[in-house]
N, C-alpha and C positions, 0 to 999 in steps of 0.2 A: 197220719195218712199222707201218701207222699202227693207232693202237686208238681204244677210242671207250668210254663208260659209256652206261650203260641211260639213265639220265638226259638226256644229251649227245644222244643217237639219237633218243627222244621228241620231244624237241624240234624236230630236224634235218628230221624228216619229216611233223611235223603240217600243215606250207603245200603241202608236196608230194601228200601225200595229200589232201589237201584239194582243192587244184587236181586233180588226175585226176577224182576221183571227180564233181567235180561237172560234170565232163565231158557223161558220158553222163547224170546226173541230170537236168540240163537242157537236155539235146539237144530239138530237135525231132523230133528222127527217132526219139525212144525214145517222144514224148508220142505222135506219130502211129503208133507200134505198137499202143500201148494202146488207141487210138480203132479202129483196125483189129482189134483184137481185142473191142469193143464196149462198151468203156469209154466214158462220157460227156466223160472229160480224162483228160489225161498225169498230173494229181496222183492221181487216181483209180485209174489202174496203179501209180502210184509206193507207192502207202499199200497196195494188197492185195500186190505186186510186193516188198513187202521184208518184209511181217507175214506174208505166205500161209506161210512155213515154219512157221508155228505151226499149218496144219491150219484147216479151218471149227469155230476156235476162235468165243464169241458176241464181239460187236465189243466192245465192255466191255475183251476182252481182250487183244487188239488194241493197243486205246488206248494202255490201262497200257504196254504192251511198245512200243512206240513213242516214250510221252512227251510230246513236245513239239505232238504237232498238236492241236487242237481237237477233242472228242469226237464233234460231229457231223459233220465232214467222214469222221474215223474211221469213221461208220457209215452215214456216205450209200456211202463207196467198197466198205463192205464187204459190204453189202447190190446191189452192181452188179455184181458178179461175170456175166459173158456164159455165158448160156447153154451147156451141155457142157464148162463150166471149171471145176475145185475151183482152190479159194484155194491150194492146192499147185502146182496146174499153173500160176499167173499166177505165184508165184515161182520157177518153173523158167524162166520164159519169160522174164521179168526176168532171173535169170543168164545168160538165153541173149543180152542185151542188153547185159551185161555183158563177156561175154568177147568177143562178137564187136565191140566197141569196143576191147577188147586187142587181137586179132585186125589190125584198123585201123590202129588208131593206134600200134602198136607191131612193124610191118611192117616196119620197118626198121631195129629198134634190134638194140642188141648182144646176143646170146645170151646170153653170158657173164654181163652185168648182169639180164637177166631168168630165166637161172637163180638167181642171188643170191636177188634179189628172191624169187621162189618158194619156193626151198629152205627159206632161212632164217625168211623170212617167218611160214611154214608154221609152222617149229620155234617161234614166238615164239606162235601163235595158238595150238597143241595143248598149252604149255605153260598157259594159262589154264584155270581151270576151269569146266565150261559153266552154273555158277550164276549168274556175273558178270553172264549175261544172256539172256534168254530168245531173243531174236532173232540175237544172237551166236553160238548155241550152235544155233540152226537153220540158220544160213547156214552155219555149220562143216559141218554135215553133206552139204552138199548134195553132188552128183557136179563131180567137178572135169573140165575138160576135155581132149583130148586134143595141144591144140595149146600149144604153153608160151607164146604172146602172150597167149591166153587165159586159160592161170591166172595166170598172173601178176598179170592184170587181177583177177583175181576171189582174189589172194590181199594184193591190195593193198586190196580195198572188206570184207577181213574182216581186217584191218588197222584199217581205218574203223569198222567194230562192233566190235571189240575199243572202242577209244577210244570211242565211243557208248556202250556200257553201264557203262565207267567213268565216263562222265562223270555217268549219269543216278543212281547212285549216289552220286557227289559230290555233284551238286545236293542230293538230298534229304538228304544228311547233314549239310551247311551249313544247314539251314535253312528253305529256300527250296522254292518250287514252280517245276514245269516253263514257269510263264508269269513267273515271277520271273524267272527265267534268262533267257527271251528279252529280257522286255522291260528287263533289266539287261545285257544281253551284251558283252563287250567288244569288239568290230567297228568298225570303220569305217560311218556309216551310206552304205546305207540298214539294214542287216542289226543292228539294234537299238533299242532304245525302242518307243515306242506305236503309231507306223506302221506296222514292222516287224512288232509284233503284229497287227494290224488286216489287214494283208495276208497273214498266218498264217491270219485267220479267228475271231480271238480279238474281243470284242466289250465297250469300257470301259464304265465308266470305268475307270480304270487305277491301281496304284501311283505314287506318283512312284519311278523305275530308282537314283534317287541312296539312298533308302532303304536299299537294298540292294547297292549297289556294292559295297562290303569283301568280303560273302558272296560276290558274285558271282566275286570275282576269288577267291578262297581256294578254290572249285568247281573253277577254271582247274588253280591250283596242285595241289587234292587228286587230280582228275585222269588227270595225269602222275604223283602217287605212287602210285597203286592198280596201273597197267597198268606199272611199274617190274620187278616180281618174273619177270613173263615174257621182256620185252626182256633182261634180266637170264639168260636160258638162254641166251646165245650167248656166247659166248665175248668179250672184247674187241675183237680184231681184226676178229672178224664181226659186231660191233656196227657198226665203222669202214664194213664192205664194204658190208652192209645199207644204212646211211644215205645211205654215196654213190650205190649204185644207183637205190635209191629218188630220191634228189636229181635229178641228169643225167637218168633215166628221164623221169620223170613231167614234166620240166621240159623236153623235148626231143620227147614225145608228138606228131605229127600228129593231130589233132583237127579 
């Protein structure tokens, strides 16, 4: 039977998860939801669509829980909320974007693998505790769906907040601020350095990224050790099942 370490699994599934999720993140068809629902852009849905489970908190706090975006884009989207919408119901609608992307794109995968994925998944996310992260710890809550394409999808994008709020904790324990990270990030460009920033919305002049390189990559590593102790509640062999599914899944997706 094949087994796997908490360690080994983090790993296995950061490109995978990765890949899915930015699926629907940058779909057109999620940016042209948001406009239909009276958003001025798709980033605009995306910034109240992931924070809105924190409630018509002030955008301030928002931000913080977010991180990495730019404080005014934070409060132009958050102040755009469409008329007869709370910031709750644009994150309901965002998971609804979510799953019905599982839904899709996972129309024709194996059961079997996207029970895994769910099951387990799940076990690995209620194993954390909801301090890690305020936005983490809202998407935990939300209503999960009735179709298993769809949680699945929506147990893989809190999967994705798991690793987001460890990471944003990393960064600041390294050192570093959330524009350090970016414009240090270790990516392939375009998704790093001063451009990268500048197309975030962020506005130089800039650090030079080599400053802080070391840091940056030590954020990567601390990381992976914070969200360890959870992956770490499965057992070996469903470390192994988890990563595979998750691998094949997300790598096999219709999109």
């Amino acid at each position: 039977m094949a087994t796997a370490t908490a360690a080994e699994t983090i790993d296995r599934v950061f490109a995978p998860v990765q890949q899915f999720t930015r699926g629907y993140l940058l779909a057109k068809s999620t940016d042209a939801y948001g406009v239909e629902l009276g958003f001025a852009s798709g980033s605009q849905f995306w910034v109240v669509g992931r924070a809105g489970v924190l409630g018509s908190c002030p955008a301030e706090v928002a931000a913080a829980a977010i991180a990495f975006e730019p404080f005014d884009a934070v409060q132009r989207a958050w102040h755009a909320v469409p008329s007869g919408l709370t910031h709750y119901d644009v994150a309901l609608h965002y998971r609804d974007r979510i799953t019905a992307w599982g839904d899709r794109s996972f129309a024709y995968t194996d059961l079997d693998a996207l029970g895994a994925i769910d099951t387990l998944g799940r076990r690995i996310v209620d194993a954390a505790p909801g301090a890690l992260g305020a936005l983490f710890a809202g998407w935990r809550q939300l209503p999960v769906p009735e179709s298993l394409q769809g949680r699945a999808a929506l147990t893989i994008h809190l999967i994705r907040e798991l690793r987001g709020a460890a990471h944003i904790a990393a960064v600041l324990a390294c050192g570093l601020t959330p524009l350090d990270a970016i414009l240090a990030a270790p990516h392939p460009p375009p998704r790093t350095g001063p451009a990268y920033a500048e197309r975030m919305g962020y506005r130089g002049p800039f650090r030079d990224p080599e400053e802080v390189r070391e840091q940056r990559l030590e954020a990567e590593r601390l990381t992976a050790s914070i969200i360890v102790p959870y992956f770490a509640s499965l057992a070996p062999d469903e470390l192994a099942l988890f990563g595979a599914a998750v691998e094949t899944t997300c790598s096999a997706a219709v999109v």
